[in-house]
DSSP file (Angstrom, degrees, kcal/mol; ACC not computed):
  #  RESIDUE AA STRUCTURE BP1 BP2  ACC     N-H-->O    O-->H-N    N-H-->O    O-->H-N    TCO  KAPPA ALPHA  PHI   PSI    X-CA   Y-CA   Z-CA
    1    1 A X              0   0    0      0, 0.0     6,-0.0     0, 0.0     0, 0.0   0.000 360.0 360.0 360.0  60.2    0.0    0.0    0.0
    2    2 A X        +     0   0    0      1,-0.0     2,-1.1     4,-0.0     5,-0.0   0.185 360.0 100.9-127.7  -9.6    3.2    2.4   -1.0
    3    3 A X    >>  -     0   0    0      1,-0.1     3,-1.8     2,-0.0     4,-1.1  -0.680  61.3-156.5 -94.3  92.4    1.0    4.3   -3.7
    4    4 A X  G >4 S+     0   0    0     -2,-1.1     3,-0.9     1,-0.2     4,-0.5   0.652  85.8  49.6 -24.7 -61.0   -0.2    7.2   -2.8
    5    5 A X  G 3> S+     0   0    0      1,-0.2     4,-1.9     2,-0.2     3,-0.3   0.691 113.1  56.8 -65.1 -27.3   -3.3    7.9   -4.9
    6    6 A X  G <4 S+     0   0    0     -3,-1.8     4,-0.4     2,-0.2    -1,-0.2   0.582 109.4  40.7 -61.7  -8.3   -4.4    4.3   -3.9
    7    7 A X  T << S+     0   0    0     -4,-1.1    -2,-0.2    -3,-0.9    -1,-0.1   0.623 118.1  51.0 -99.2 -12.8   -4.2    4.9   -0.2
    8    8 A X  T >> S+     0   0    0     -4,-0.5     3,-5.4    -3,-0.3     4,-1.2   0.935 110.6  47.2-112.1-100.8   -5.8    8.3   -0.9
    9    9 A X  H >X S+     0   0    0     -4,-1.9     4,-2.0     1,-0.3     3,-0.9   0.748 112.4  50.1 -36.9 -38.1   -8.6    6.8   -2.9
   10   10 A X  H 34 S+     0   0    0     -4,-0.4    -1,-0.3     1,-0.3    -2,-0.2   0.655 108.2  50.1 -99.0  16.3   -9.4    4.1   -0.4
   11   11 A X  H <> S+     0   0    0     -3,-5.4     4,-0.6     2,-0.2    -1,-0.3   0.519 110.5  49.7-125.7  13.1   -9.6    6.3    2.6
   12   12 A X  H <X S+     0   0    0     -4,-1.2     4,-2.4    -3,-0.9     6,-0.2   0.629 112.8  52.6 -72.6 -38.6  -11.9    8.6    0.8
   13   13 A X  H  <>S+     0   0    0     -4,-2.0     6,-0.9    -5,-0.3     5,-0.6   0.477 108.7  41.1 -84.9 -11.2  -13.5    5.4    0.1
   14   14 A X  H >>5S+     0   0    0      4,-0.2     3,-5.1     3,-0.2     4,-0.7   0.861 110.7  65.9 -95.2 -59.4  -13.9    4.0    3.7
   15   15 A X  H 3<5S+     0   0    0     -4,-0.6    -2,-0.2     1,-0.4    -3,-0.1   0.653 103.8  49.3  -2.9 -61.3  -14.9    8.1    4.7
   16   16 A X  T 3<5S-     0   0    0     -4,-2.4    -1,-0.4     1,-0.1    -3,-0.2   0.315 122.2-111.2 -97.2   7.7  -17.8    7.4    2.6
   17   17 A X  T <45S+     0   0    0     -3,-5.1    -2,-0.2    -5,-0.2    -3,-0.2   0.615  86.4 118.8  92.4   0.4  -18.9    4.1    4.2
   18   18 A X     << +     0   0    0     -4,-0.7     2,-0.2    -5,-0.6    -4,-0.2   0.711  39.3  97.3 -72.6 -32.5  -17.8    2.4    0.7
   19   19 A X        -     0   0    0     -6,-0.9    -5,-0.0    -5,-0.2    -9,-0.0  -0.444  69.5-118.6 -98.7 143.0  -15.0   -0.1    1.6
   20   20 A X     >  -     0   0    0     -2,-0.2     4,-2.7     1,-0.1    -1,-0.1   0.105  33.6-105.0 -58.4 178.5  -15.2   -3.9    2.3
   21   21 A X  H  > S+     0   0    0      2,-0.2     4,-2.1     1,-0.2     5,-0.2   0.930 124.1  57.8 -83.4 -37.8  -14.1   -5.5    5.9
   22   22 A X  H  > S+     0   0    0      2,-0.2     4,-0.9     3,-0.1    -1,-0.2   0.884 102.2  44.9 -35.0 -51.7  -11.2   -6.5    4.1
   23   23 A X  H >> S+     0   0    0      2,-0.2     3,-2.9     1,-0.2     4,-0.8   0.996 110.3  58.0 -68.5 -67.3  -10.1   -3.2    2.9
   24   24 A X  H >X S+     0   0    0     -4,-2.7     4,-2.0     1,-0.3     3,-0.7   0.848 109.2  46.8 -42.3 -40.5  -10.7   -1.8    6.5
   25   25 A X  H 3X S+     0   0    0     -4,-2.1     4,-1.9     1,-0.2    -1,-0.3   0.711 107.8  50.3 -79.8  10.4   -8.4   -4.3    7.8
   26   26 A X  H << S+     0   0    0     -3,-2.9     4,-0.3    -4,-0.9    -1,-0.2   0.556 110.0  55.1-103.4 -11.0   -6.0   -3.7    5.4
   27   27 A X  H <X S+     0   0    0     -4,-0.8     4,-2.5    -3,-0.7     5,-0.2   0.608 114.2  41.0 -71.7 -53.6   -6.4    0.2    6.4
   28   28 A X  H  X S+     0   0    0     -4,-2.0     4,-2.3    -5,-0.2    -2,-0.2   0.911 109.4  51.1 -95.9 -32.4   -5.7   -0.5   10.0
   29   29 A X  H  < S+     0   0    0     -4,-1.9     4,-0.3    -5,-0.3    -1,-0.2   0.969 112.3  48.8 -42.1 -43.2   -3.0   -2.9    9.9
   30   30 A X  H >4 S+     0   0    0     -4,-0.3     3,-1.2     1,-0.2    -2,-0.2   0.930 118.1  48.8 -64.0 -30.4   -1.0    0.1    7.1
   31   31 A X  H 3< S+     0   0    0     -4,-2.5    -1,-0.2     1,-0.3    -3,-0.2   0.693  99.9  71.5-100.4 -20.9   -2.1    2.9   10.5
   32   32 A X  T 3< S+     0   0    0     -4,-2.3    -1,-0.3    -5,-0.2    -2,-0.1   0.663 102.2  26.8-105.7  35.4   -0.7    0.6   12.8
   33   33 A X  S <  S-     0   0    0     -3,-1.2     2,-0.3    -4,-0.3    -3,-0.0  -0.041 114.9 -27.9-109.2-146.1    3.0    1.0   12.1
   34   34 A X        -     0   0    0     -2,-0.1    -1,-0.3     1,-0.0     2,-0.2  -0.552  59.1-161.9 -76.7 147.5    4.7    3.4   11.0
   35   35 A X        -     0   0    0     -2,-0.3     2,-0.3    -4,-0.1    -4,-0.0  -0.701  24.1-115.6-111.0 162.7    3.1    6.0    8.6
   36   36 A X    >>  -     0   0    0     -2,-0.2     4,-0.9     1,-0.1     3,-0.7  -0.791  41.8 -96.4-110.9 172.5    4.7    8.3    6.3
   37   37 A X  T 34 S+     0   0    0     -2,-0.3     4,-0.2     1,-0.3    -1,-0.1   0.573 119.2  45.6 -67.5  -7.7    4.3   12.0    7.2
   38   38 A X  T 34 S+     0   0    0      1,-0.1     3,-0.3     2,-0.1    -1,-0.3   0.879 109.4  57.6 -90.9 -28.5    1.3   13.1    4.8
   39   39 A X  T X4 S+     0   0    0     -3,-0.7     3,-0.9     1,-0.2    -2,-0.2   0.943  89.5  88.0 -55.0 -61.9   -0.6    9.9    5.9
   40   40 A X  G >X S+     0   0    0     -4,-0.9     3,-3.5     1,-0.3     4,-0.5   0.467  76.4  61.5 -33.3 -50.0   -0.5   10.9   10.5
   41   41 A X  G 34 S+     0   0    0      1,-0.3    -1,-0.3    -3,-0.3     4,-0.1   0.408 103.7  43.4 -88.2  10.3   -3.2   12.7   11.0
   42   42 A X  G <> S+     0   0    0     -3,-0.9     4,-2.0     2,-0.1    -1,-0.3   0.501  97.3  86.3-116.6  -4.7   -5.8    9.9    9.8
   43   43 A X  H <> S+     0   0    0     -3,-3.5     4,-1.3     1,-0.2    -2,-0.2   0.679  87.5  48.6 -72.1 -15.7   -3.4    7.4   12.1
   44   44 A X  H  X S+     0   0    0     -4,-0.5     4,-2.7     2,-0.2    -1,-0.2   0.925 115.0  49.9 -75.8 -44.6   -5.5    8.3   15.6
   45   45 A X  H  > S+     0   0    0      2,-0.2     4,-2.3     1,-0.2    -2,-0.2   0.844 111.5  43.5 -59.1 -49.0   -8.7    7.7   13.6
   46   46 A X  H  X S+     0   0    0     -4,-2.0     4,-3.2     1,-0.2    -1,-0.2   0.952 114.9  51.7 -74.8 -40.0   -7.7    4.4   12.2
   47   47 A X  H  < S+     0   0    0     -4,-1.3    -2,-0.2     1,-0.2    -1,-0.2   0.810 105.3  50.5 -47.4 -44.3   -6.4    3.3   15.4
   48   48 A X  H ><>S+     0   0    0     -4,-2.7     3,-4.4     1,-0.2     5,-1.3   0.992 109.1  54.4 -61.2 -71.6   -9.1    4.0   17.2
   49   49 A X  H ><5S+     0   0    0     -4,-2.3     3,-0.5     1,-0.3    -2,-0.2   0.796 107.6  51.8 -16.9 -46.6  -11.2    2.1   14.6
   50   50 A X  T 3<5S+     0   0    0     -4,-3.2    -1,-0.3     1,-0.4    -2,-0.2   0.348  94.2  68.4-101.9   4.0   -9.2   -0.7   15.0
   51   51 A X  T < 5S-     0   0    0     -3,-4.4    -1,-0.4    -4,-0.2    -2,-0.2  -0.264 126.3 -92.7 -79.9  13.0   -9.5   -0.8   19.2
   52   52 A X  T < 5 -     0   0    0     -3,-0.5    -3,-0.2    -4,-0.3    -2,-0.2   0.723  69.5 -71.2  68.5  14.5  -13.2   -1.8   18.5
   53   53 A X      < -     0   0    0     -5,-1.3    -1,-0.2    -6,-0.1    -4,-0.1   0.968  61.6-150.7  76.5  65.8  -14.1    2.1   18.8
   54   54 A X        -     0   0    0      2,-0.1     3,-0.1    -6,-0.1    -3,-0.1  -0.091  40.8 -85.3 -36.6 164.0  -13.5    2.4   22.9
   55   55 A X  S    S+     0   0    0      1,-0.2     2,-0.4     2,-0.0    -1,-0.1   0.674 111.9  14.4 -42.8 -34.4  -16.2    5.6   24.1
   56   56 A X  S    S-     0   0    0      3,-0.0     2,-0.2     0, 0.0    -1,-0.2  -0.996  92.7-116.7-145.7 149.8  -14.1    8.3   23.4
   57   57 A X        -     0   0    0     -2,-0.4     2,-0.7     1,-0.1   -12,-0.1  -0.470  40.2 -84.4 -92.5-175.8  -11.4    8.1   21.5
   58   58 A X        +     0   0    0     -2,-0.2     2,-0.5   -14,-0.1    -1,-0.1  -0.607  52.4 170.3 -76.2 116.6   -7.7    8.8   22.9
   59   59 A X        -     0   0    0     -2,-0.7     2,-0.5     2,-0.0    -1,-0.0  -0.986  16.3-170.9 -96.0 114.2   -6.5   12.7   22.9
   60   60 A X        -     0   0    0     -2,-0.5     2,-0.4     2,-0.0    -2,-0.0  -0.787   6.0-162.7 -97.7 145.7   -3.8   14.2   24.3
   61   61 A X        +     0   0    0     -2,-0.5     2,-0.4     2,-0.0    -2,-0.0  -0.810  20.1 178.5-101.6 165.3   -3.5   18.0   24.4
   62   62 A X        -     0   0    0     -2,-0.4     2,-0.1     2,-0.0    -2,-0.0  -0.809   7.6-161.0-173.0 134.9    0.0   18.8   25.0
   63   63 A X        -     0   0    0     -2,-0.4     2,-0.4     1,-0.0     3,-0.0  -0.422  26.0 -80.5-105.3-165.6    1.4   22.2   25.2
   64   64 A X    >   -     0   0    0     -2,-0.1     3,-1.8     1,-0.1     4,-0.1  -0.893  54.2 -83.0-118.6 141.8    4.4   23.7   25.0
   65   65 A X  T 3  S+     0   0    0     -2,-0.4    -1,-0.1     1,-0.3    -3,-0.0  -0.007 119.4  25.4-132.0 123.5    6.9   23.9   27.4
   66   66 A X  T 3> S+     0   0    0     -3,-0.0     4,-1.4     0, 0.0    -1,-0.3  -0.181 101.6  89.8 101.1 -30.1    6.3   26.7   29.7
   67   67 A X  H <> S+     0   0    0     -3,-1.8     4,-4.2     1,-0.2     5,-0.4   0.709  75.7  64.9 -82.7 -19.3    2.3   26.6   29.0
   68   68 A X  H  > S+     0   0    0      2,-0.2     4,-3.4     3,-0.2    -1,-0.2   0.978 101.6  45.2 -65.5 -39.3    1.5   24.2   31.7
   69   69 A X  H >4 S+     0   0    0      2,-0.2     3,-0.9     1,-0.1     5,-0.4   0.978 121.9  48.8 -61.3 -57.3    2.7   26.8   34.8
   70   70 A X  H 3X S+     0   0    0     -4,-1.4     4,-1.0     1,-0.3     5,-0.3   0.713 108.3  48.2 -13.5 -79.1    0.4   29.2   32.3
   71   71 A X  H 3X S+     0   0    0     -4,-4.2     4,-0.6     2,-0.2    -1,-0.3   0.722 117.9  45.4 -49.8 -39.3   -2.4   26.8   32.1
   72   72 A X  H << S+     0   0    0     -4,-3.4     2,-2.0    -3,-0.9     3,-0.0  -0.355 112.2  45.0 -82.8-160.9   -2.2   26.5   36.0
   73   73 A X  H  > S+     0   0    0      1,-0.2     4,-1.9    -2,-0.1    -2,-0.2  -0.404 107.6  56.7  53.8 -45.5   -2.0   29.7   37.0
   74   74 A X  H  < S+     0   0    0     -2,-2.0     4,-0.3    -4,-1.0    -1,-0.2   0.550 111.5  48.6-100.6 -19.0   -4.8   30.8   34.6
   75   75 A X  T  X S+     0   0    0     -4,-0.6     4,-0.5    -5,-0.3    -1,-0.2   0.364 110.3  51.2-115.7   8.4   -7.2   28.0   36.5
   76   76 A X  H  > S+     0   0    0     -3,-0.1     4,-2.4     3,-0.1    -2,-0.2   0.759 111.9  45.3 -83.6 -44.0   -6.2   29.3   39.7
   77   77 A X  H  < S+     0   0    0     -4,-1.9     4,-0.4     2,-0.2    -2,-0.2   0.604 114.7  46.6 -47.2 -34.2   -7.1   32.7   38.5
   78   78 A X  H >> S+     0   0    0     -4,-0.3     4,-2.4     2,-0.2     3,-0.9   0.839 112.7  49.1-124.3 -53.9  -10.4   31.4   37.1
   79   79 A X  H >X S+     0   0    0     -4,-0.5     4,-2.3     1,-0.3     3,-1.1   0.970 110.1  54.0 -67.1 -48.1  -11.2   29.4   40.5
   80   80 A X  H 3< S+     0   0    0     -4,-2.4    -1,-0.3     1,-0.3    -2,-0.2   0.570 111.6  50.1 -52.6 -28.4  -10.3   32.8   42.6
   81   81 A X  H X> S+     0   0    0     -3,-0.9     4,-2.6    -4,-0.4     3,-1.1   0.872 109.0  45.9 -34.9 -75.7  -12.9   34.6   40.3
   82   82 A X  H <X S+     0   0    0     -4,-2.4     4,-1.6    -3,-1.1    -2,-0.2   0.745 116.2  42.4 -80.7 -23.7  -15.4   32.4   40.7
   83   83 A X  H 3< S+     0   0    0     -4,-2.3    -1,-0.3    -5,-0.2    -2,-0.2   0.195 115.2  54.7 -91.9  18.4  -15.2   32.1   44.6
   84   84 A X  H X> S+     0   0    0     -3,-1.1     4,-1.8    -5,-0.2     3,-1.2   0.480 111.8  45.3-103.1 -52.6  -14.6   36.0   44.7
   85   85 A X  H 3X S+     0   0    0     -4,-2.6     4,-3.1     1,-0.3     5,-0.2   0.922 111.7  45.9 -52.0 -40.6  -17.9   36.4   42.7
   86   86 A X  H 3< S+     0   0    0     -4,-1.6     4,-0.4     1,-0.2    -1,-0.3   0.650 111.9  54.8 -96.9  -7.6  -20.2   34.0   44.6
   87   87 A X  H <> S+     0   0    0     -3,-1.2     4,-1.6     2,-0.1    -1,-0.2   0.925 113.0  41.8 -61.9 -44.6  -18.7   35.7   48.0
   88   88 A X  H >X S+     0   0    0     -4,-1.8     4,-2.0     1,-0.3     3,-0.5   0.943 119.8  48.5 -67.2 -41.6  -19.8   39.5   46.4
   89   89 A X  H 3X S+     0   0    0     -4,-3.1     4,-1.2    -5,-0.4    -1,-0.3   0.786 111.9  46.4 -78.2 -22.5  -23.2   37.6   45.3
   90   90 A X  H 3> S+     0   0    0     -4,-0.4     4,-2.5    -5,-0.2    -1,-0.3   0.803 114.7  48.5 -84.8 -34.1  -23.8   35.9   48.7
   91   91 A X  H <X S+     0   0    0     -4,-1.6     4,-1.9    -3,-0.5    -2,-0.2   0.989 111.1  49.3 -71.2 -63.2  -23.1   39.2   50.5
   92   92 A X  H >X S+     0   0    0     -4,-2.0     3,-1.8     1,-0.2     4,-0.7   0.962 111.3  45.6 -21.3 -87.2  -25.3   41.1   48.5
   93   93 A X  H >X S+     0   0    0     -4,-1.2     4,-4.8    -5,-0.3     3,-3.9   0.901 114.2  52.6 -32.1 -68.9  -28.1   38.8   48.7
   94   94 A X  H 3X S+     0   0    0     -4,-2.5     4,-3.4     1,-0.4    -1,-0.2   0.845 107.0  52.2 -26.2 -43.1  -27.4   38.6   52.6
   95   95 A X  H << S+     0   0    0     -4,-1.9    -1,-0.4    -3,-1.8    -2,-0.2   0.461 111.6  45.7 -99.8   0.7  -27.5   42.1   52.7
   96   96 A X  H X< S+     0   0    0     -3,-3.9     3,-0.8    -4,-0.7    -1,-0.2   0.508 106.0  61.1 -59.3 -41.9  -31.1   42.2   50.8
   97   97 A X  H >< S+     0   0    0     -4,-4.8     3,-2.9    -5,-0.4    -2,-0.2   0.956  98.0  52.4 -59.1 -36.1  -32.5   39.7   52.8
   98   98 A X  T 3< S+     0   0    0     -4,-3.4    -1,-0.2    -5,-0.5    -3,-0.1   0.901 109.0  50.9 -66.5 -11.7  -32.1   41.6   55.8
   99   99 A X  T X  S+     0   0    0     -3,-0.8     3,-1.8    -4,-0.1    -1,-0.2   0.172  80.2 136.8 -93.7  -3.0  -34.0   44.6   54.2
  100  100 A X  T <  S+     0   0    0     -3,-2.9     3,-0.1     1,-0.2    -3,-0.0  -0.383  75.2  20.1 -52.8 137.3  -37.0   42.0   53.0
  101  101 A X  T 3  S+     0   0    0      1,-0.4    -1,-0.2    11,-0.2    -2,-0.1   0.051  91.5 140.8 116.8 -24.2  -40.3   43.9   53.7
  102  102 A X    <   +     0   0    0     -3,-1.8    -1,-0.4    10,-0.1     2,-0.3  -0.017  21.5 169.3 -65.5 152.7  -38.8   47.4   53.9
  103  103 A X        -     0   0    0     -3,-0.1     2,-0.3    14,-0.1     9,-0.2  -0.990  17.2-161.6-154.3 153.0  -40.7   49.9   52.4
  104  104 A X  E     -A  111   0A   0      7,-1.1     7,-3.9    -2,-0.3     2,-0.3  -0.972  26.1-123.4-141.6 161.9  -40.6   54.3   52.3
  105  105 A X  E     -A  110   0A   0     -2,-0.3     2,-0.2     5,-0.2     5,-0.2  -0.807  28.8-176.5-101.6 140.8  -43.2   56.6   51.5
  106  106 A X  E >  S-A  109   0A   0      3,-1.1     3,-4.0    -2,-0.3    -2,-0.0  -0.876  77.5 -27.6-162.0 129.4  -42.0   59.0   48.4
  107  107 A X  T 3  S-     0   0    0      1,-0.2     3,-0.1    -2,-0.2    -2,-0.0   0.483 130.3 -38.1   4.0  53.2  -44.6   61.5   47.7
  108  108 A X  T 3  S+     0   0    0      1,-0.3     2,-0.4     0, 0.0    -1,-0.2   0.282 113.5 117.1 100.6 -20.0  -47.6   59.5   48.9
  109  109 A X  E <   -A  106   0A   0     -3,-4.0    -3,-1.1     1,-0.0     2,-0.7  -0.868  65.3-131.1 -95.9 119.8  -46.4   56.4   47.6
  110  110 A X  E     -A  105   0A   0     -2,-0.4     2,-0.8    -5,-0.2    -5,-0.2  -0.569  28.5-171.2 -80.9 106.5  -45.4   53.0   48.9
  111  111 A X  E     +A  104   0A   0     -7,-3.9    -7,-1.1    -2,-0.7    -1,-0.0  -0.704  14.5 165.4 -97.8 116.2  -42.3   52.3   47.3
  112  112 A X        +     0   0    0     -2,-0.8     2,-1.4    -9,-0.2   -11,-0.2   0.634  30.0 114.8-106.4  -8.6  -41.2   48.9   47.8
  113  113 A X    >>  -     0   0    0      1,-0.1     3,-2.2     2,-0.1     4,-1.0  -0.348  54.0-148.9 -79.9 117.9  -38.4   48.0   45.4
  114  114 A X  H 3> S+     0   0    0     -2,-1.4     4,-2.0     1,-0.3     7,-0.1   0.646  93.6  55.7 -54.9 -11.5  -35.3   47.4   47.1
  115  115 A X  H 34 S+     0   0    0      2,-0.2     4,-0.3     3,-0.1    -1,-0.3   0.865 113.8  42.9 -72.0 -38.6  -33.1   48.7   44.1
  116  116 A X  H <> S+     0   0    0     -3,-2.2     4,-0.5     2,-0.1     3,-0.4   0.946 125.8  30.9 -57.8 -71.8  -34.9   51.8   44.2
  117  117 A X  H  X S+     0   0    0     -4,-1.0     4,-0.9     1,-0.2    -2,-0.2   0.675  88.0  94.7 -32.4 -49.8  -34.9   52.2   48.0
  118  118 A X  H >X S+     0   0    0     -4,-2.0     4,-2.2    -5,-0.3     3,-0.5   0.820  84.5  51.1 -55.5 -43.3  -31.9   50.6   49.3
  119  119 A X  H 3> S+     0   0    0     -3,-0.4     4,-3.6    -4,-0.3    -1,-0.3   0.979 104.8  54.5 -82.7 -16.8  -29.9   53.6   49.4
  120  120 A X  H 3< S+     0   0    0     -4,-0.5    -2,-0.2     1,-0.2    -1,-0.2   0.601 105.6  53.4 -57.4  -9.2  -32.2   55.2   51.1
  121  121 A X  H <X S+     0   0    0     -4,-0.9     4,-1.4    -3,-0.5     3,-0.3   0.609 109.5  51.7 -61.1 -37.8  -32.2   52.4   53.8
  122  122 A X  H  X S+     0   0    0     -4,-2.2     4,-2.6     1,-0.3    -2,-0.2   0.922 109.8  46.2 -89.8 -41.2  -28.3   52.7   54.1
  123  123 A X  H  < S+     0   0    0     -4,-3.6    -1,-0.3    -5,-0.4     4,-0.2   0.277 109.2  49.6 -99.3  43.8  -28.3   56.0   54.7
  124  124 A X  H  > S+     0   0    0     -3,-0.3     4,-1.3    -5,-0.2    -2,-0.2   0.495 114.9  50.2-116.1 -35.5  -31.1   56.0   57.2
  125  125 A X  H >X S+     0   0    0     -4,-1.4     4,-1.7     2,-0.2     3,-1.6   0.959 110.2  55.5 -54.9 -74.4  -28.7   52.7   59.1
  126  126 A X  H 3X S+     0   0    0     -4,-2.6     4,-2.4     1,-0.3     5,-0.2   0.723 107.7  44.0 -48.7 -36.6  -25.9   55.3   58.8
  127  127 A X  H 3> S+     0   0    0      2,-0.2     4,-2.0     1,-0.2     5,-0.3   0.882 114.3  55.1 -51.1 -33.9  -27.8   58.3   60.8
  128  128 A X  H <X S+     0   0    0     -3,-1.6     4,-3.4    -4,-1.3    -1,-0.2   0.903 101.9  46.3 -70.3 -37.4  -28.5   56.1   62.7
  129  129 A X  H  X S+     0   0    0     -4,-1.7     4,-1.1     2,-0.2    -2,-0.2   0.960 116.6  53.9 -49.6 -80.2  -25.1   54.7   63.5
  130  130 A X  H  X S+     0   0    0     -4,-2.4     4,-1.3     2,-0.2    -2,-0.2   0.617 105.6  43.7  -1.3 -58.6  -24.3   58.1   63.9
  131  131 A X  H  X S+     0   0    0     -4,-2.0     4,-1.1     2,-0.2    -2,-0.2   0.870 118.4  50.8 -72.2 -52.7  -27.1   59.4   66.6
  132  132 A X  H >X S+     0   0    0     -4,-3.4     3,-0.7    -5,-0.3     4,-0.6   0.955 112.4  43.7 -67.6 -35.7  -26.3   56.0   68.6
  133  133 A X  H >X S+     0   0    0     -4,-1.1     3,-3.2     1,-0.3     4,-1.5   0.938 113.2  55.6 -68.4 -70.3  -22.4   56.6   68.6
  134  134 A X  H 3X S+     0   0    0     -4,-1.3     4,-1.3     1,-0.4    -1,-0.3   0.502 109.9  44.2 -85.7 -24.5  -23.1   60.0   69.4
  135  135 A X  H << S+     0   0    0     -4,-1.1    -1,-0.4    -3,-0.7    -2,-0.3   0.464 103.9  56.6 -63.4 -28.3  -25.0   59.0   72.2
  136  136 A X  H <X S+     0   0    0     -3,-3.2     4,-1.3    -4,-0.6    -2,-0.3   0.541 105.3  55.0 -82.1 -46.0  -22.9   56.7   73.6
  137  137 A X  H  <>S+     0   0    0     -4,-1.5     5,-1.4     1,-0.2    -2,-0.2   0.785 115.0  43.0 -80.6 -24.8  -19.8   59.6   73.7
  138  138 A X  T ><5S+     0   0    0     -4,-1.3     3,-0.7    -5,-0.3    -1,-0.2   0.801 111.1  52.9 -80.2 -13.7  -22.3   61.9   75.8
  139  139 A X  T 345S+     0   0    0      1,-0.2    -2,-0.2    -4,-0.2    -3,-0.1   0.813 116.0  47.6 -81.7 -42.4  -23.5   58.7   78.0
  140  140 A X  T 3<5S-     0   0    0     -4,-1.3    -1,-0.2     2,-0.2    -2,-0.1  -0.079 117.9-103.9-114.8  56.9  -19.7   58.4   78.5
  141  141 A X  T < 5 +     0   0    0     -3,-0.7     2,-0.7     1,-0.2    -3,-0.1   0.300  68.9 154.3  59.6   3.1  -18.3   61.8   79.5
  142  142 A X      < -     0   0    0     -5,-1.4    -2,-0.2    -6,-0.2    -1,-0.2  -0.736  51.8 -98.5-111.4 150.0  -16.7   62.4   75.8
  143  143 A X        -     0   0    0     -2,-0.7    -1,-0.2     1,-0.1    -3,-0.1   0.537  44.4-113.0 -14.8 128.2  -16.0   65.2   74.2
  144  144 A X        -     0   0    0      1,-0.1     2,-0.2    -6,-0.1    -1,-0.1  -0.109  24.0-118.7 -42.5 158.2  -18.7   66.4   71.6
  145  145 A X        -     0   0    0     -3,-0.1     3,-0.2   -11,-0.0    -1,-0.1  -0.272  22.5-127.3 -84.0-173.4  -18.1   66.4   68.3
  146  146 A X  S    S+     0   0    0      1,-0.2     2,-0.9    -2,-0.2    -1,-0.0   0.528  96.5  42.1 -82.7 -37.4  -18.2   69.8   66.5
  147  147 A X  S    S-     0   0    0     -3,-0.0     2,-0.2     2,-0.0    -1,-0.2  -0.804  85.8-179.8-126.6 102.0  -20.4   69.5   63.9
  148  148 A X        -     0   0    0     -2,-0.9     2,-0.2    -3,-0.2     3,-0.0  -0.690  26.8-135.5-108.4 143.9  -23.2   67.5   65.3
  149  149 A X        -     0   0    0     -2,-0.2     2,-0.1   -19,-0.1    -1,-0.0  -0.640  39.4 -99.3-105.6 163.3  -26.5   66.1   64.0
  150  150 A X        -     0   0    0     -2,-0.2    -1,-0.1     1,-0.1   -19,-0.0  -0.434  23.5-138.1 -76.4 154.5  -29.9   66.4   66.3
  151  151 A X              0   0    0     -2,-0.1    -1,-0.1     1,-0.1   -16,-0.0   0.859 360.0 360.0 -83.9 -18.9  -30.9   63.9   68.1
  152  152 A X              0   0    0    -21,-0.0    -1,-0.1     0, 0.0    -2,-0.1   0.177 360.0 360.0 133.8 360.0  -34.3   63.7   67.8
């Protein structure tokens, strides 16, 4: 099988479902030695064939020499990502949940969507954080601030 255009024609001709069980073995015996260099790239294919067609057949990636620290590094990166993301997403959430139910009144209206609302929640926490602290330094003999909010 040392003629090109015959090895050519019959492995278009198995491609197309055409060739006897003879000719296929006569296909996987030539792919399982040596091949010459235009021939490799059908040699995984035949091989495989000629394993009984295992579930997947065999692939190797291989990179090039340096790309493996890449390739780790770039799925360290990737995991740091995704467990930085689903901390911000968890927080978030946390920090809606505690705000379920909340509501303000906006010219007459009960406005309940927390996207809308929410900063007006946080900075109603922060006065408030503010007026207890402030409370807490007159309860315990210290010094005023200067520029002071009322207390109520």
């Amino acid at each position: 099988m040392t003629d090109n255009r015959n090895l050519q024609a019959l492995i278009d001709r198995f491609l197309d479902g055409q060739t006897t069980n003879a000719e296929e073995q006569q296909l996987y015996r030539y792919f399982a030695g040596e091949v010459a260099p235009q021939w490799q790239k059908y040699q995984p294919m035949f091989r495989w064939y000629a394993e009984g067609m295992p579930e997947k057949p065999a692939r190797r990636i291989r990179l090039r020499p340096g790309m493996k620290g890449l390739a780790v590094a770039a799925t360290v990166l990737l995991l740091f990502g995704i467990g930085f993301g689903w901390h911000r997403y968890r927080q978030t959430d946390d920090t809606y949940a505690r705000y379920e139910g909340s509501y303000i009144i906006r010219n007459g209206q009960k406005l309940t969507d927390l996207s809308v609302i929410m900063p007006e929640l946080q900075q109603t926490v922060r006065n408030a954080q503010q007026r207890q602290q402030r409370l807490d330094d007159l309860l315990n003999g210290r010094p005023r601030e200067k520029k002071e909010l009322p207390l109520i």
